[in-house]
Structures are given as C-alpha cells and as structure tokens.
N, C-alpha and C positions, 0 to 999 in steps of 0.2 A: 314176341315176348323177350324181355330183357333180363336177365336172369341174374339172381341175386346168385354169385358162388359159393357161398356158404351150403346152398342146399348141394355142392357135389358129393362122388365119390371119396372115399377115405385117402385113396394116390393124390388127388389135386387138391387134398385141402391139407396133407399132411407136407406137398409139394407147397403150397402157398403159404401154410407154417413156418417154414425156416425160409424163403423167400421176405416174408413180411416183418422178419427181425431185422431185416439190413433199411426198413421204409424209414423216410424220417416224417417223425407223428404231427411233428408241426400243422396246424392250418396254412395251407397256400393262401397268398392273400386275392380276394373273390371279382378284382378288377383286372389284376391280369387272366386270372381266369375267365372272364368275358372277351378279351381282347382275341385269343387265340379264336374262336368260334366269329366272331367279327369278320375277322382279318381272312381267315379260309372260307368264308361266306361271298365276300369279294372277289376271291381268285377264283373263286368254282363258276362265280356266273361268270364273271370275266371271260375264263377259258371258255367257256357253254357257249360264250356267244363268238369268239371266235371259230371253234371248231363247226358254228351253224356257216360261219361265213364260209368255211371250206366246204364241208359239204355239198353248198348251194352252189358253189364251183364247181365244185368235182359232179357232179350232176349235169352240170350244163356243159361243164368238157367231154363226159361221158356220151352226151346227146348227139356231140356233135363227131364225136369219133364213131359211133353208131351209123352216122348217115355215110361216112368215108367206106364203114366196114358192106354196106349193103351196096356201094357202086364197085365196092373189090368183086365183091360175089356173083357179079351178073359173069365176071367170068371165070370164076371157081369150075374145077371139076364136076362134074355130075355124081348123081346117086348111084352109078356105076365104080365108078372109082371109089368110094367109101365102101360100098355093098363088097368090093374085092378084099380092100382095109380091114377089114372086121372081119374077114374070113380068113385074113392068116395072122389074126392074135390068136396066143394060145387061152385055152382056156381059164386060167387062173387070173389073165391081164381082162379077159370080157368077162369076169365076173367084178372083180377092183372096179371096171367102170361101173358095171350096171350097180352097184354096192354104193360107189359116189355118186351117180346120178339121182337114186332112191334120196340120201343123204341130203344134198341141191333141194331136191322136190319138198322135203318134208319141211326144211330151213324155209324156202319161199312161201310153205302154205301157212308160218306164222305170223300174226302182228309184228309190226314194227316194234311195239309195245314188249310184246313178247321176247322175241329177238335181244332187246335191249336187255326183259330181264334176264333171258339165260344164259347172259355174258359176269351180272351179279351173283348170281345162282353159283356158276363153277367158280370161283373167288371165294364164295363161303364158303365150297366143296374143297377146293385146295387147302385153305385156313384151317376147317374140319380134322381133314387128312394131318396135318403138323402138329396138333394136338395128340395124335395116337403117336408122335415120335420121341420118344423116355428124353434123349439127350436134349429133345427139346421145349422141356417142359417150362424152363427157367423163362427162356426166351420170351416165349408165349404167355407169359403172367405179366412179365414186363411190358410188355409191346402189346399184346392183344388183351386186355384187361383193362378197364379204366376204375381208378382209385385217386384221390384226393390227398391221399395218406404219401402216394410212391413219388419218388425223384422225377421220376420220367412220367411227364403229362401230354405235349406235345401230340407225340407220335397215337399212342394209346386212344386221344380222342376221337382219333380216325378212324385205326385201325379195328378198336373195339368192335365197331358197327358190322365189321366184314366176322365179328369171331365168334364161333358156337363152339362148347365142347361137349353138346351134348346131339345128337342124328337127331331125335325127336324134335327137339326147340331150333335147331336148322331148318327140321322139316314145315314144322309149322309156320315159320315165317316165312320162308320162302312160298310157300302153298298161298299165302294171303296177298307178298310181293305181287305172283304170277296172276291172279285172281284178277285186281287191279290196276295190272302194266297196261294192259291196253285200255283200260278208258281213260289214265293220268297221260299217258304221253297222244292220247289223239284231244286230248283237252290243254296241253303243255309243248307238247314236241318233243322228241327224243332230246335235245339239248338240255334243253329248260329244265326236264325231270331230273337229269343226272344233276344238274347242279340243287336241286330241289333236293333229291335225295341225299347225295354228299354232306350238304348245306346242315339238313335236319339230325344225321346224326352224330355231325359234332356239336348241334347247338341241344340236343337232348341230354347228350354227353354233361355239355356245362348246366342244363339245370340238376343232372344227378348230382353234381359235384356241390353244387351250393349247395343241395339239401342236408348230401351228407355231413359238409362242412357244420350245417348250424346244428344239425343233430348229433354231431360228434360219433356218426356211427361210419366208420371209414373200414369198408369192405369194397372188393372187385366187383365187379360188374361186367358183362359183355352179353352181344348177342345185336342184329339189325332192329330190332321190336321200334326204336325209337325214329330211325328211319322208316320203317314202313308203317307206322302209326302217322307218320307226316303226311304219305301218298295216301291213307283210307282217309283221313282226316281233308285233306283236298280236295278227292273226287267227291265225299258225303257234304262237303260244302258247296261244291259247285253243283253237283246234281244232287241235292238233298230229297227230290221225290222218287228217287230210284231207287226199285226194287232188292232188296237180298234177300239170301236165305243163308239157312245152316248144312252142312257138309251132312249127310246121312239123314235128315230131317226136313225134307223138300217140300215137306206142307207147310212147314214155318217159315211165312215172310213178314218182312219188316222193312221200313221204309229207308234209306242211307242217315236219313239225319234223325233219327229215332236211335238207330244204333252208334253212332256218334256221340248222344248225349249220355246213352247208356255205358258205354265204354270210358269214358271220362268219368260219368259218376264210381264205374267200380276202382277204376283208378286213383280216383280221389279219398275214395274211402280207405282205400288197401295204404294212400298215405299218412292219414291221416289215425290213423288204427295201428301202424308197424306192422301191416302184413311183411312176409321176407320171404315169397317166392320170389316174388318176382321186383325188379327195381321200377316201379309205380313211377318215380319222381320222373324218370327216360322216358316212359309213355307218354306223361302228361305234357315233357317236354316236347316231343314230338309232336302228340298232336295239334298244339298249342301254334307249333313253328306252320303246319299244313293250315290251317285255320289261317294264322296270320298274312301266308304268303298270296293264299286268294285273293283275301281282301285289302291287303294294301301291301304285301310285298311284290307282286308282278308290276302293280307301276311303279313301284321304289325303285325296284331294281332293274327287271328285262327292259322294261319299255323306257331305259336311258342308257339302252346299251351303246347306241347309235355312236356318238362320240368315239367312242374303244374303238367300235368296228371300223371306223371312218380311218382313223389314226393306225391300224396294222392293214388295211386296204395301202394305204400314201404308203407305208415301211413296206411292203410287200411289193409294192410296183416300183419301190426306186430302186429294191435289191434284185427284181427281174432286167431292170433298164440296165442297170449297170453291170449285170454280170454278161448282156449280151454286147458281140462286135461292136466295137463303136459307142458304144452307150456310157451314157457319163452316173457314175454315184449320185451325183448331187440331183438329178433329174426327177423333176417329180409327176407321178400318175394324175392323168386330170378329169378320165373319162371313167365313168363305170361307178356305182352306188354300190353299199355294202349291202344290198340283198336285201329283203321284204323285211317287215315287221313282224 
C-alpha cells in the first residue's frame, strides 16, 4: 500500500504543514521527471548484473577453497581434541555459540528469496524506527516522502519506496513482499529482482508524480506498495494459473491472474473516483512496470547485459594483471566468459 499522507496523525501532518510552506508549487517539467526513473533503471540492472558476475565468482572460488579446506582436515585434530575445547568454555561462551548456531540454522533453512527479502524488511524497519525520532521529522518528509510539489525529487524517488510511517502499512507490505520473494527470485534470480524491485519503485514513483502533476493535487506519498505491486504483478504474469488465497480466509482461492486483474481494476477506480487512502496512481504504476518487465523488459534489458559483463570481466583482469609482480596495466584478460545467461 502506498499511502496517501494526508490520512496521518495530527504531528506529521501539522509537521508536513510548516514543512510544505517552504515547497515551491511550481509543476516540475514531466520529461525530466521521466528521465530520472530511466536513468536509475539502467544503473540498477547494470549493477544487478555485475554483482551476478561476482557472485558467480565468489561461488566458484568458494568451491575451490572448500576442496583445499577438506585436504587440511584429513589432518586436523580429532573429536578428542574439540570434545576437550568445549569443555573448558565457560558457560555463558557455549551458550553464545549454541545461540549463533540456532541463528546459522534457521538463516539456512530460508529461500534465497526469503533471505533476499529480510535484508529489505530491516531497511524499512530502520526507516520505520527514524520516523519515531522528533528531531527528525523535517528530514524524513524531505528525503523519504515523494511529492511533485518539493525541491527535492531526486533522492525521494528512491528513498520513498524504503519509507512507512505507519507499523501497520510496513506490516502489510512487507507480509506480501515475503509471501512472494521466493517464487520472483527462483523465476528472476536474486540479481534481477533487486534491480526489478529498485527499478519499479522509482518508476511508480514517476507515474504518481504525473498524476499529481495533471491533477494539480500535490501531496506526499511514501510506502514500498509500488514496488511490491511490480513483484505480485510478475509472478501473477508469469505463473498466471497459480493458486492464492487470503490471510485468515483459506477456503478462498483464486487463481494469480484473476487477482491481478482485480487489483488493477480497484486501482483504477480508486483513481479514477479520487479515492485518497491510498496513492492508486503508484500501484497502478508498479503494476504496470512487473507486467511490462515480463513481457518485454527481461529481453530489453537482462538478456543484453552481456556487453557490460564482458567490459568489467577485461577492467577487472587488467587491474588483477597489473597489480601482481611483474604484471603490466595495459595487459588484457583473454580467457574466462562472464558467467551463464
């Protein structure tokens, strides 16, 4: 849910009152407003897909440091020697371990998906927490709030997506994020999602901003709803015959692309009517953005990442070349491909 801030309490709207005297009321003009969600749509895959190239490294150096670690072990101590180890830690240090081990265990027994989302989860939990801090309420309207109306657009587009200042509308979206994380990142890759999600809600961001602009109704906004209406909006497109249901209500199922069309239509309406709980225009941009990236933005984008990759694979092996004995700068990597499709 993206949350219109007008429905706050009487502190952050009394707080956003004398904040919203210093906006300038101008219409921003609506081309550089598209440019911005452009431009970090690029960088986010960009990154995505280089960070897949590390990964895919670090994995395969991982593998091979694994097989060094198991010819160490053949002559490692025995379970004698540990069995003694663990008998003279004090009590309070074998509890610390078995406390992180439990920890380890329950971390591994998540999706990848998962994992990925409870890294977004504490980011909007931190964000959360900054809003309960008085001195810094100013900040957080500026920075975590997106408006049409305010000087500061930039940062806002971003940052809005990470901001809730309400536990409930935190809770809610995030509940739907987690719901989801694992069948978008085992249909995506944890890469691809993150730039997927980034991607989506700056680009929900800019269709709230046009709306407002042509309607002239220039109010804050914040909240993930527009990102994670991109990830339901992808998975219900890609696997459109898969089952849902409703939280407390497990006799009601409906199929992913049923509730897709349903969710757009109440979106549509709530825009088209001035509903003002919620900011409608962010959904519909989100969805709109998970929709489009199925169906023609994964070969727009991911599948020409190859070039990039190719191009920081060469930069990455002439700064390894060069920085060892003897190795020359200018020297260029010839062997090795940037890793799977």
């Amino acid at each position: 849910m993206k949350r219109d801030t007008r429905q706050k309490s009487c502190g952050f709207k009394a707080c956003w009152c004398a904040f919203a005297l210093k906006q300038d009321p101008e219409r921003k003009d609506a081309v550089a407003c598209c440019l911005i969600p452009c431009q970090f749509t690029g960088c986010s895959f960009g990154v995505s897909a280089i960070l897949q190239y590390e990964t895919i490294k670090s994995k395969v150096q991982t593998a091979k440091d694994g097989e060094e670690l198991e010819k160490l072990a053949l002559g490692s101590p025995d379970m004698a020697y540990w069995h003694d180890w663990w008998n003279q830690l004090s009590g309070f240090r074998r509890q610390l371990i078995l406390l992180m081990s439990m920890v380890d265990d329950l971390w591994n027994s998540l999706t990848e998906g998962q994992r990925t989302a409870t890294g977004i989860i504490a980011i909007n939990a931190a964000v959360l927490c900054c809003w309960r801090i008085p001195s810094m309420q100013r900040t957080m309207i500026k920075y975590f709030t997106s408006n049409p109306a305010s000087k500061t657009q930039c940062l806002p587009m971003v940052l809005s997506s990470f901001s809730h200042y309400s536990i409930i509308h935190m809770v809610a979206n995030m509940y739907v994020l987690w719901m989801f994380s694992s069948g978008i990142v085992s249909l995506l890759g944890k890469e691809q999602f993150l730039a997927v999600y980034f991607s989506a809600g700056v680009n929900s961001t800019m269709v709230s901003y046009l709306c407002k602009t042509a309607t002239g109704r220039f109010y804050p906004s914040l909240g993930a709803s527009g990102a994670v209406m991109a990830v339901l909006a992808a998975v219900c497109t890609k696997v459109p015959e898969a089952k849902l249901g409703i939280i407390f209500l497990p006799m009601v199922t409906f199929t992913a692309g049923n509730a897709l069309k349903a969710l757009v239509a109440i979106d549509t309406a709530g825009l088209m009517l001035g509903w003002r709980l919620f900011d409608h225009a962010a959904h519909l941009g989100g969805a709109l953005f998970g929709v489009w990236y199925v169906a023609y933005g994964h070969k727009l984008l991911w599948r020409r990442r190859e070039p990039l990759v190719k191009l920081w694979h060469n930069m990455r092996f002439s700064v390894s070349r060069g920085s060892r004995p003897g190795g020359r700068p200018g020297d260029k990597g010839g062997g090795g491909g940037p890793g799977p499709h």
